[in-house]
DOTI-324976 format. One line per 3 residues: number of its first residue (from 1); their letters; for each residue x, z, y of N, C-alpha, C. Coordinates in steps of 0.1 Angstrom, whole numbers, padded with zeros to 4 digits, m for minus. Each point is the difference from the previous one (the first is absolute). Example, Ala and Ser with C-alpha at 12.3 -4.5 7.8 and 13.67 -1.06 7.14 Angstrom:
1) as) 0132 0078 m0057 m0009 0000 0012 0009 0000 0012; m0004 m0007 0011 0009 0000 0011 m0008 0008 0011;
This chain:
1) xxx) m0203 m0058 0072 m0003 0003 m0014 0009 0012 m0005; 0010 0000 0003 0013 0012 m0005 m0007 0013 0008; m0001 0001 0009 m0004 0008 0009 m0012 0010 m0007;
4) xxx) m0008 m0009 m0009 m0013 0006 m0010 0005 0005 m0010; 0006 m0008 m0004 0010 0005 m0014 0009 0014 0001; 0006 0000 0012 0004 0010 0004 m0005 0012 0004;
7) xxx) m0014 m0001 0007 m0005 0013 0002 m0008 0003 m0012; m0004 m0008 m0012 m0005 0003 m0012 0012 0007 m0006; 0009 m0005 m0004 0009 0007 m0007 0004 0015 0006;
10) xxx) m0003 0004 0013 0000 0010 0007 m0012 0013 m0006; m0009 m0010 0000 m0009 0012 m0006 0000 0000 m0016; 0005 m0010 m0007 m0001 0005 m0014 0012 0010 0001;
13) xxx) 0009 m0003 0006 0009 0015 m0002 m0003 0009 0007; m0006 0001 0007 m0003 0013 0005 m0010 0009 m0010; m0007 m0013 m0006 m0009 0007 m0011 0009 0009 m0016;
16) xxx) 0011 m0008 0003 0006 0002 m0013 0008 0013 0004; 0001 m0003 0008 0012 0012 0007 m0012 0017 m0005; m0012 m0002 0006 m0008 0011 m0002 m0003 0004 m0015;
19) xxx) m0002 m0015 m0009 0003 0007 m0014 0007 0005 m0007; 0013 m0006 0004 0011 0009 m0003 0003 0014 0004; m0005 m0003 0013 0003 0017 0005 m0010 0008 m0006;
22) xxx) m0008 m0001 m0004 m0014 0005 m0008 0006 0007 m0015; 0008 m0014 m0007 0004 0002 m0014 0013 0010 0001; 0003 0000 0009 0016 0009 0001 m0002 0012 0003;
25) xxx) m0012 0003 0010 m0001 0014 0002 m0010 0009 m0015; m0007 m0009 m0007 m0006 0007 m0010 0011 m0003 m0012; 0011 m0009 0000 0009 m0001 m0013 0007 0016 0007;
28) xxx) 0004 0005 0012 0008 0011 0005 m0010 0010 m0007; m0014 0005 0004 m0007 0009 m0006 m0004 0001 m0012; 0000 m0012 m0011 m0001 m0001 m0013 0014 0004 m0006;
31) xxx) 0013 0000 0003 0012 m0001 m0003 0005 0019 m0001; m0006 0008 0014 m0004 0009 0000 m0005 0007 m0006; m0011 0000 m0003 m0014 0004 m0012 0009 m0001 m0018;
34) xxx) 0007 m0012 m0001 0005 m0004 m0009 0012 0016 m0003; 0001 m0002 0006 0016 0012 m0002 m0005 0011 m0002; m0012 0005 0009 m0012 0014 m0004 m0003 0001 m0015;
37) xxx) m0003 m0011 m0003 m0007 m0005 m0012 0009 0001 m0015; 0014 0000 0007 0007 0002 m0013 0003 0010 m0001; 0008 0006 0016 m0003 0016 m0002 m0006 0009 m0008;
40) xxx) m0012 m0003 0006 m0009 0008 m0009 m0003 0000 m0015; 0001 m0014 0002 0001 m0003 m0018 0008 0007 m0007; 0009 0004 0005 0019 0003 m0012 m0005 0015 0005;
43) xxx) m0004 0007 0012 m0004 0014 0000 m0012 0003 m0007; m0010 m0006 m0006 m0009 0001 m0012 0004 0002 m0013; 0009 m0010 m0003 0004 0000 m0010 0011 0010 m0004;
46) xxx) 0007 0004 0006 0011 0017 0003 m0013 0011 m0002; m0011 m0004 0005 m0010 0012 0000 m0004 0003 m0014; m0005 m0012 m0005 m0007 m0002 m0015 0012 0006 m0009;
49) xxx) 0011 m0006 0000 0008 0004 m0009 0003 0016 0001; m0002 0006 0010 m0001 0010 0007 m0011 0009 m0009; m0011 m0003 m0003 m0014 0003 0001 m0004 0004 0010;
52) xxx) 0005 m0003 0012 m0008 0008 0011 m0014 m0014 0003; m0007 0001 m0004 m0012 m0005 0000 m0005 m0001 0021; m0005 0008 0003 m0001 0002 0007 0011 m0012 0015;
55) xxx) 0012 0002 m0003 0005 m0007 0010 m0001 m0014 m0002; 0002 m0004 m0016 0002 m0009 m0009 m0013 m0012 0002; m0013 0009 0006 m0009 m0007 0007 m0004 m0004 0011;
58) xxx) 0007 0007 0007 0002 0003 0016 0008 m0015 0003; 0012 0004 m0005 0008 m0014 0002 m0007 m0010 0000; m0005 m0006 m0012 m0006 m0012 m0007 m0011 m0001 0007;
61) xxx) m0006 0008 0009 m0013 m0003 0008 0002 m0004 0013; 0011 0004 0007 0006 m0006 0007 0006 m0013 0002; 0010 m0006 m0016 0008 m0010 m0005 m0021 m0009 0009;
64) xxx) m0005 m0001 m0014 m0016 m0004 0003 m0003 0001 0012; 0000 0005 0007 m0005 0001 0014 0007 m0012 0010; 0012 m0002 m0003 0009 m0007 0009 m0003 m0015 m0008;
67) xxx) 0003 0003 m0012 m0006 m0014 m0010 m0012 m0010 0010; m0010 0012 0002 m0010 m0005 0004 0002 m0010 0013; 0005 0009 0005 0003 m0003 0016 0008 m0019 m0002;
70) xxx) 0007 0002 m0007 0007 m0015 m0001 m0008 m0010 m0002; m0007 0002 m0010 m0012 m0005 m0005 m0009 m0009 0015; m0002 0013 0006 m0009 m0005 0011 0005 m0005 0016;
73) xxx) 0016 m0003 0000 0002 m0003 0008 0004 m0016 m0002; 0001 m0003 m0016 0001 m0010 m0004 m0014 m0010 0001; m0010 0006 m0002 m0012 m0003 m0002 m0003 m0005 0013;
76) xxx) m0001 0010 0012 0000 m0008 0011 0007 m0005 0011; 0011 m0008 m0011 0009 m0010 0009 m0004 m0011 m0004; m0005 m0013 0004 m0001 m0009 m0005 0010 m0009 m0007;
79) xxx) 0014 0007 0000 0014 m0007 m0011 0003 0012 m0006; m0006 0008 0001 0002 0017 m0010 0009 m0006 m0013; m0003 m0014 m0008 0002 m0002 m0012 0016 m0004 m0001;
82) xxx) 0003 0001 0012 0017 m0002 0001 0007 0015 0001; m0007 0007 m0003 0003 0013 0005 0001 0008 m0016; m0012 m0004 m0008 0000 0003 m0014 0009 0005 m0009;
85) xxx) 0013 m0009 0001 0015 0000 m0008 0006 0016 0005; 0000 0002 0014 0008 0015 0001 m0011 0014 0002; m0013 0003 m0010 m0003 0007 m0003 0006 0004 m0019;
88) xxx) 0003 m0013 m0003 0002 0004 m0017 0006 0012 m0004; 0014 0005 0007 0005 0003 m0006 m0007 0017 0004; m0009 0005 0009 m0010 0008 m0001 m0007 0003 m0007;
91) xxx) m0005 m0011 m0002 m0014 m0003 m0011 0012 0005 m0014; 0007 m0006 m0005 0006 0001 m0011 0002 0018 m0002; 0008 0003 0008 0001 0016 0001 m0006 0007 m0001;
94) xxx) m0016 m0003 0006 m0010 0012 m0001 m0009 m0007 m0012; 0004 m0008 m0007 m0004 0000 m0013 0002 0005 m0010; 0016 m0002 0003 0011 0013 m0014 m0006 0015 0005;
97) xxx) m0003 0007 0013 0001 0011 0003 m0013 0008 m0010; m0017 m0014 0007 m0008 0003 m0006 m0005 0000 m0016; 0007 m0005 m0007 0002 0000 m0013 0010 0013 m0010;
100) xxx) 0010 0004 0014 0006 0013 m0006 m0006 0011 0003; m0008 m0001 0014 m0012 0012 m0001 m0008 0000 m0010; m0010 m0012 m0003 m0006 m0002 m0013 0006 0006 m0012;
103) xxx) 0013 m0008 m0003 0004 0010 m0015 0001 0015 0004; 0006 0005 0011 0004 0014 m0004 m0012 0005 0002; m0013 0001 0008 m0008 0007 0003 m0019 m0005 m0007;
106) xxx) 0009 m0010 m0011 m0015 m0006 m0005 m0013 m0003 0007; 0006 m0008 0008 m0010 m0005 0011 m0002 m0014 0001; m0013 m0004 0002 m0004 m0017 m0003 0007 m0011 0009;
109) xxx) 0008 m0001 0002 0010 m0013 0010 m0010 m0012 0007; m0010 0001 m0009 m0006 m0010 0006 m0009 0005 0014; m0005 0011 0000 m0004 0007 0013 0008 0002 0011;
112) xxx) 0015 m0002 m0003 0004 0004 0011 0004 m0017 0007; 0001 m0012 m0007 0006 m0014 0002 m0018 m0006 0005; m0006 0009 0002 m0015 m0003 0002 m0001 m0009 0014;
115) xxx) m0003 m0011 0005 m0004 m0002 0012 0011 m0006 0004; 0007 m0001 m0011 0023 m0003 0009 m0007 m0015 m0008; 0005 m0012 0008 0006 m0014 m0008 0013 m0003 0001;
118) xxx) 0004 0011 m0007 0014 m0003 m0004 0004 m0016 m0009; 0012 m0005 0004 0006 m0008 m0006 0002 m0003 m0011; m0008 m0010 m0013 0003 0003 m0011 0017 0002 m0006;
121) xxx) 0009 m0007 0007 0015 0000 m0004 0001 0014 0005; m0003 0006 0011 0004 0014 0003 m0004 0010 m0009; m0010 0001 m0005 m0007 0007 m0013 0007 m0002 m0012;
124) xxx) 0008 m0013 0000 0006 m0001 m0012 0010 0005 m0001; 0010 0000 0011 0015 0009 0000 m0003 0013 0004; m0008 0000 0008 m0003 0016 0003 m0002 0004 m0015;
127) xxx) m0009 0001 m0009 0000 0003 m0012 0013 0001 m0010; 0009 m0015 0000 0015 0004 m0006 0002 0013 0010; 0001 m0004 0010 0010 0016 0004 m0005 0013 m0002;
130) xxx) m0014 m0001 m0006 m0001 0013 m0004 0001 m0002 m0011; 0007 m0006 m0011 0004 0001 m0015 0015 0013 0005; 0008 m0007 0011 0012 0007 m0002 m0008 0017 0006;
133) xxx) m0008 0000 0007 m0001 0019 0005 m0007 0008 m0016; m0005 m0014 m0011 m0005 0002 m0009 0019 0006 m0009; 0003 m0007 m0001 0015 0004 m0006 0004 0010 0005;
136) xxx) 0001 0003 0019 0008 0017 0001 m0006 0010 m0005; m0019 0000 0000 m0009 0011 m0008 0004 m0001 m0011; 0001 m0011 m0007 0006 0002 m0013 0013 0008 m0010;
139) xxx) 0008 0001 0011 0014 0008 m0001 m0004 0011 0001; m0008 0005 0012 m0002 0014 0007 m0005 0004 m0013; m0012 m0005 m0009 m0008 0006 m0011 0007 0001 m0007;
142) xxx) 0011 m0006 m0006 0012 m0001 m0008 0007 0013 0005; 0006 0006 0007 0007 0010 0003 m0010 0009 0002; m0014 0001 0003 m0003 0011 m0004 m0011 0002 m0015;
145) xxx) 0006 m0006 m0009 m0003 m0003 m0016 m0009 m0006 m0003; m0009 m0004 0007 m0014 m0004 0001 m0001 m0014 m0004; 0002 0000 m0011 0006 m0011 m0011 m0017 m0007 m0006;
148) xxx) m0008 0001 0003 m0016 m0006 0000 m0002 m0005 0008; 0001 0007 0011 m0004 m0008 0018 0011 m0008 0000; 0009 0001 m0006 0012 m0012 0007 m0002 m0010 m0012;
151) xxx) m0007 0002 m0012 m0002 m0014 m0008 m0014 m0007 0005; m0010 0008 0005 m0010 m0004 0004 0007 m0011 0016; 0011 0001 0006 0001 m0010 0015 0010 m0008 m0004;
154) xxx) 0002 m0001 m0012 0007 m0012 m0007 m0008 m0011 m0008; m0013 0004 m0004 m0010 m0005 m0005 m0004 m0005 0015; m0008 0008 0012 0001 m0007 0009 0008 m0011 0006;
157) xxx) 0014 0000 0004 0010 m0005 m0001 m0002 m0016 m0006; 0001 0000 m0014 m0002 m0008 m0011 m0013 m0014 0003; m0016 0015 0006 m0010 m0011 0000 0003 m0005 0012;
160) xxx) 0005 0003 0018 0004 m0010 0010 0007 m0014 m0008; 0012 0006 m0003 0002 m0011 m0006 m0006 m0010 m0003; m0006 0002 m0012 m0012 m0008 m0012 m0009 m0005 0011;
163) xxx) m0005 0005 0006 m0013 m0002 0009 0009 m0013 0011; 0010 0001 0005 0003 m0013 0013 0005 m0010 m0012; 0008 0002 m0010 0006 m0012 m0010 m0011 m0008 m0007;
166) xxx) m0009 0008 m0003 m0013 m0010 m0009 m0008 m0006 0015; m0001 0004 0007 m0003 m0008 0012 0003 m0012 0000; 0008 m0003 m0001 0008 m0009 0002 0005 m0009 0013;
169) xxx) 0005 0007 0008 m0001 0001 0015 0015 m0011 0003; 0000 m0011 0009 0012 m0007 m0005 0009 0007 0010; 0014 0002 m0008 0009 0005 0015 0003 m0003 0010;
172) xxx) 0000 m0017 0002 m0003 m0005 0012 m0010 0003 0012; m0013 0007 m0005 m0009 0003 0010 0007 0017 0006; 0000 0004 m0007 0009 0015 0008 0017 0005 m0003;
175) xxx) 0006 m0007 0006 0014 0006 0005 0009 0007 m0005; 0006 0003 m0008 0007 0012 m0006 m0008 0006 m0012; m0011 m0007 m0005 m0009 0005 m0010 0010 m0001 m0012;
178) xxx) 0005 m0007 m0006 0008 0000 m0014 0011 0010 0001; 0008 0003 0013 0011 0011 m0004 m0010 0010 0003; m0008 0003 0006 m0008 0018 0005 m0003 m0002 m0019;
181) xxx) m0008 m0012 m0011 m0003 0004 m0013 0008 0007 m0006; 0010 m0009 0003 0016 0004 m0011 m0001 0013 0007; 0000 0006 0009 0006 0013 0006 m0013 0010 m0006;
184) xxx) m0010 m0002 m0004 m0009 0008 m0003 0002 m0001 m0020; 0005 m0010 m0002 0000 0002 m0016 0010 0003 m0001; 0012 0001 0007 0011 0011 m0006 m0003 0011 0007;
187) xxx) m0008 0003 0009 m0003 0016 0003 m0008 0008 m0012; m0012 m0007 m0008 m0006 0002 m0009 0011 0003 m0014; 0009 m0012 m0003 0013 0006 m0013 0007 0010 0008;
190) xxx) 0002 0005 0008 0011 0012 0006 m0009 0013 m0004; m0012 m0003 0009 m0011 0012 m0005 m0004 0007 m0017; m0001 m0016 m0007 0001 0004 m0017 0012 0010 m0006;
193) xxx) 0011 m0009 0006 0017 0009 0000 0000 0011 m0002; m0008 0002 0019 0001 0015 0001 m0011 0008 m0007; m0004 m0003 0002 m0012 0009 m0012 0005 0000 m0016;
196) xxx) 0003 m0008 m0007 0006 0001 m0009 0011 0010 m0001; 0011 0001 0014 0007 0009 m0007 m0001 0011 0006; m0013 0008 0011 m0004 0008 m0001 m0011 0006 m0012;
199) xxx) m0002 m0006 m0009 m0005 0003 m0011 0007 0006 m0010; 0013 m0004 0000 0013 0004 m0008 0007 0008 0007; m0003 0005 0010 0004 0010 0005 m0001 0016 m0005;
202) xxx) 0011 0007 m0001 m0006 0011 m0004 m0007 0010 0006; m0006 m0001 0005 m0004 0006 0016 m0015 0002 m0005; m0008 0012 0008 m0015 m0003 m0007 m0006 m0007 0007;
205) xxx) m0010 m0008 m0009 m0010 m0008 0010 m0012 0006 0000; m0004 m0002 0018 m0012 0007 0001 m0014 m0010 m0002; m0009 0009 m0005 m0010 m0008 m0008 m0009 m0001 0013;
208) xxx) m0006 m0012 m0004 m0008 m0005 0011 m0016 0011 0010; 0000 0012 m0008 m0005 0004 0005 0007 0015 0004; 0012 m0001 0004 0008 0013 0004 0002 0003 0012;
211) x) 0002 0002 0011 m0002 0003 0013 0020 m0001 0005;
């Protein structure tokens, strides 16, 4: 009787042994992909703020490209879903990236997140973190007087805000959600500040349609 027990227990691990080696070598190539993916993200977003359009999509098509690829190596593992948790912080990145291409180059975000099933919690921090690249453009338009565009991404600013708070999303379901608010509603009073006392500034301000 042991003897059976024994060579059965032989082949469930041998079975398990192949799963694992299955999940380890696609967590190695997803883990991979993951690091491309942010790369590229944070070189998009250097582009956008840049205006260089052109690279600023280049990157982000690529970020997308590798996205994809995770996607589908997850899809055909049969425990892919253990695998899930170490794309996020990808997914989060080329969210913020595609959203600052959007603001600077007025382009529809939703075409580019097209076909991606990103994670709704990744969508959600990805978006705080593009409140803060929303605050560095905010300064930059501040130093160069453009005191309209920089009240208009404070109003932006303001509606993220409004928009996750009336949700009413509990902070228990996503992680760090209450300090990232607090950290976006004093980025929003710093931005008022500054704008306020570039208004009192004696300095001219350039009008919204001055080059």
């Amino acid at each position: 009787m042991s003897r059976k027990i024994e060579e059965k227990i032989a082949n469930e691990m041998e079975k398990i042994a192949e799963v694992l080696k299955r999940i380890e070598e696609d967590k190695d190539e997803i883990l991979k992909l993951v690091r491309e993916i942010i790369a590229c993200s944070s070189r998009s977003i250097e582009a956008s703020k840049r205006s260089d359009e052109e690279k600023a999509k280049a990157y982000l098509e690529k970020a997308k490209r590798n996205l994809m690829k995770c996607y589908e190596i997850i899809k055909q593992n049969e425990y892919g879903y253990k695998l899930l948790n170490i794309i996020a912080d990808g997914e989060k990145e080329f969210v913020e990236a595609t959203f600052t291409f959007s603001l600077m180059f007025d382009k529809d975000y939703q075409e580019i997140l097209e076909n991606l099933e990103i994670d709704p919690y990744s969508k959600l921090l990805g978006i705080l973190e593009f409140s803060g690249e929303v605050r560095r453009i905010f300064i930059e338009k501040l130093l160069n007087e453009r005191t309209r565009e920089a009240r208009e991404l404070i109003d932006l600013l303001d509606r993220i805000y409004q928009e996750i708070v009336c949700r009413d999303i509990r902070y228990s379901l996503v992680p760090g959600l209450k300090r990232r608010l607090d950290i976006l509603r004093n980025q929003i009073e710093k931005c008022l500040e500054d704008l306020n006392l570039a208004l009192r500034s004696p300095r001219k301000v350039k009008d919204e349609g001055e080059d």
